[in-house]
C-alpha positions as CSV (number, residue, x, y, z in Angstrom):
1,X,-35.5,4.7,-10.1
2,X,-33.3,1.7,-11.2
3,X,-30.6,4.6,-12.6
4,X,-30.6,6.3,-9.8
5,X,-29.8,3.3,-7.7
6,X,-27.3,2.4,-10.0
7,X,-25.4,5.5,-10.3
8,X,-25.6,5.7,-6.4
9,X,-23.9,2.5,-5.8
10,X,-21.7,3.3,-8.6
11,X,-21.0,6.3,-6.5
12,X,-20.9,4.4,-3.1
13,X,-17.7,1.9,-5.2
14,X,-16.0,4.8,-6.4
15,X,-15.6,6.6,-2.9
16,X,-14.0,4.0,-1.1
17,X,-11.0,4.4,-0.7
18,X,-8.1,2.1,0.8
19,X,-7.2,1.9,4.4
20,X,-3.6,1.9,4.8
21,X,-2.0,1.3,8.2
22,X,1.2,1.7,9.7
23,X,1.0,-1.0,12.6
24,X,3.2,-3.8,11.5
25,X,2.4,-5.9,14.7
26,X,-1.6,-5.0,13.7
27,X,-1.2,-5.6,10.3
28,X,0.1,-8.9,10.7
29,X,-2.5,-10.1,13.0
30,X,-5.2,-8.8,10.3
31,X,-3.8,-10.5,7.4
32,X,-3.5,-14.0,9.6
33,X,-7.4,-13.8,10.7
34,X,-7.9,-12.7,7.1
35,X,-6.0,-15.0,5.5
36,X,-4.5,-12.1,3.6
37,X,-1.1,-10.8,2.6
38,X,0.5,-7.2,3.7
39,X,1.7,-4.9,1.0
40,X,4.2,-2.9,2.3
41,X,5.3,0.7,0.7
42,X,8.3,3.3,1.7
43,X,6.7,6.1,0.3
44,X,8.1,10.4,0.9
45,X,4.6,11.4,-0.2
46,X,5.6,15.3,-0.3
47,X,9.3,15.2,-2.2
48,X,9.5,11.8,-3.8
49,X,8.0,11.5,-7.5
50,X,8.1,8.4,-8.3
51,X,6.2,7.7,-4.7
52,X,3.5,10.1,-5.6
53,X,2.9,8.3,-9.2
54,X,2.8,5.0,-7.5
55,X,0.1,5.8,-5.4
56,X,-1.9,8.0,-8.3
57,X,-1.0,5.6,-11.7
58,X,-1.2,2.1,-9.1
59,X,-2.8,2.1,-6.1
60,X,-5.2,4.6,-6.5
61,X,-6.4,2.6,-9.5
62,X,-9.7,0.5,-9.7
63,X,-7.8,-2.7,-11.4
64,X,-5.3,-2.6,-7.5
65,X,-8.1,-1.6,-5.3
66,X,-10.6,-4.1,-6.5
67,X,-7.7,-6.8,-6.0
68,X,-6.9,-5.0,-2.7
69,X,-9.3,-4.9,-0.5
70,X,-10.4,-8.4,-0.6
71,X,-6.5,-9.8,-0.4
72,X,-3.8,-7.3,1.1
73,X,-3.4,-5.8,4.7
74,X,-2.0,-2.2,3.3
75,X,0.7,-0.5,5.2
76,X,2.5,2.6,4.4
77,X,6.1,3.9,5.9
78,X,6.0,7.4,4.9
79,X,9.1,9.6,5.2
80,X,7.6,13.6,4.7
81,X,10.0,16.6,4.2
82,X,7.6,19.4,4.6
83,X,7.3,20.8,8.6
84,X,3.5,20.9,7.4
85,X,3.1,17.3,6.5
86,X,5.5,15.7,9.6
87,X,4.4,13.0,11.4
88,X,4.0,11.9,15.1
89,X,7.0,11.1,17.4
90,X,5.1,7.8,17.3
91,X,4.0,7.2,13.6
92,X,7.8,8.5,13.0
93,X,8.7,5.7,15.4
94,X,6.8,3.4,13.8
95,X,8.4,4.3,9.9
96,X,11.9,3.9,11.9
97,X,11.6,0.6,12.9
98,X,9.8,-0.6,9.7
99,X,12.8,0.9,7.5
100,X,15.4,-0.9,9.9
101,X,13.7,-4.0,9.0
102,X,12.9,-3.8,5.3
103,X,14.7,-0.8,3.9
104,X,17.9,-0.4,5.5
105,X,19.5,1.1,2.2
106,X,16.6,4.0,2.3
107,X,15.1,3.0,-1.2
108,X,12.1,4.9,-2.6
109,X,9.5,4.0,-3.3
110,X,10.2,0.5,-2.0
111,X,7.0,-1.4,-2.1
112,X,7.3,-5.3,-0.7
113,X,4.9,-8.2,-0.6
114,X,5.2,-9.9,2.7
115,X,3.5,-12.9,3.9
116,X,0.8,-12.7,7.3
117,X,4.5,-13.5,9.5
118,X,6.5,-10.7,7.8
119,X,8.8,-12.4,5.2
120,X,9.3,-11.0,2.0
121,X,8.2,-12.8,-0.4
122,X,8.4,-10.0,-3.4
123,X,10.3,-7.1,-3.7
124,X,9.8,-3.5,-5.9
125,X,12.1,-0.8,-6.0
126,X,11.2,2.6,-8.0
127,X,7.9,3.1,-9.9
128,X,7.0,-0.3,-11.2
129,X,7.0,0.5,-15.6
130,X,4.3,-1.5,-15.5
131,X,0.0,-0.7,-15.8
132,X,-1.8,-1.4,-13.0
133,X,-3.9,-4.6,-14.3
134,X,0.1,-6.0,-14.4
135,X,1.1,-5.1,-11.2
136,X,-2.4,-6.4,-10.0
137,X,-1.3,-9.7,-12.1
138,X,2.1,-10.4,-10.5
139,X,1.1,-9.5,-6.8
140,X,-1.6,-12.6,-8.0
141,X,1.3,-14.5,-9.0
142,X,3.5,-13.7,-5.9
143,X,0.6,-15.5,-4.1
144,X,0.7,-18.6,-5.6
């Protein structure tokens, strides 16, 4: 009975997966209350390669989301190609206006640590070469 248990909440760990938003306005409010801080990522999920390693090799990993989802407000600005994967007039909105802020020169990926206001206080452009324990190690270092 013990195994079982185990292997269930094993299970239960495993299948949660991250939240990401794509409120700015709500993420910073959640990571004020929360005392947390907002990792933000310019991602083309359906064209870009080095965006789709990121979030496979990095943040899909155990070593980010274990650091995750106790410290970061996640929020994605995705930029599709595909007519299949396009977004709403308002998510699309939404991407817009976070670009014009933080990614004027259209970078991708563009991933950026921002405080609960908004500044930037670290900045990644392209696939971090890098494993995911040491990405995990300098958004801990960011923090300080």
């Amino acid at each position: 009975m013990l195994k079982l248990s185990l292997l269930f909440c094993c299970a239960l760990l495993i299948s949660q997966e991250l939240v990401w938003s794509s409120d700015l306005d709500a993420a910073k409010k959640q990571a004020q209350q929360e005392n947390k801080m907002i990792l933000l990522n310019f991602s083309g999920s359906d064209w870009c390669g080095p965006c789709i390693r990121l979030h496979k090799e990095i943040f899909s990993s155990g070593a980010f989301s274990a650091y995750a989802k106790d410290k970061l407000v996640l929020l994605n600005a995705d930029f599709p190609r595909l007519k299949k994967n396009q977004l709403s007039k308002s998510r699309q909105l939404q991407n817009n206006k976070l670009a014009d802020e933080y990614n004027a020169g259209g970078a991708f990926p563009l991933t950026l640590l921002l405080d609960a206001n908004g500044k930037i206080i670290k900045r990644w452009e392209g696939l971090p070469n890098e494993t995911p324990e040491a990405f995990v190690q300098e958004l801990i270092s960011a923090r300080q």
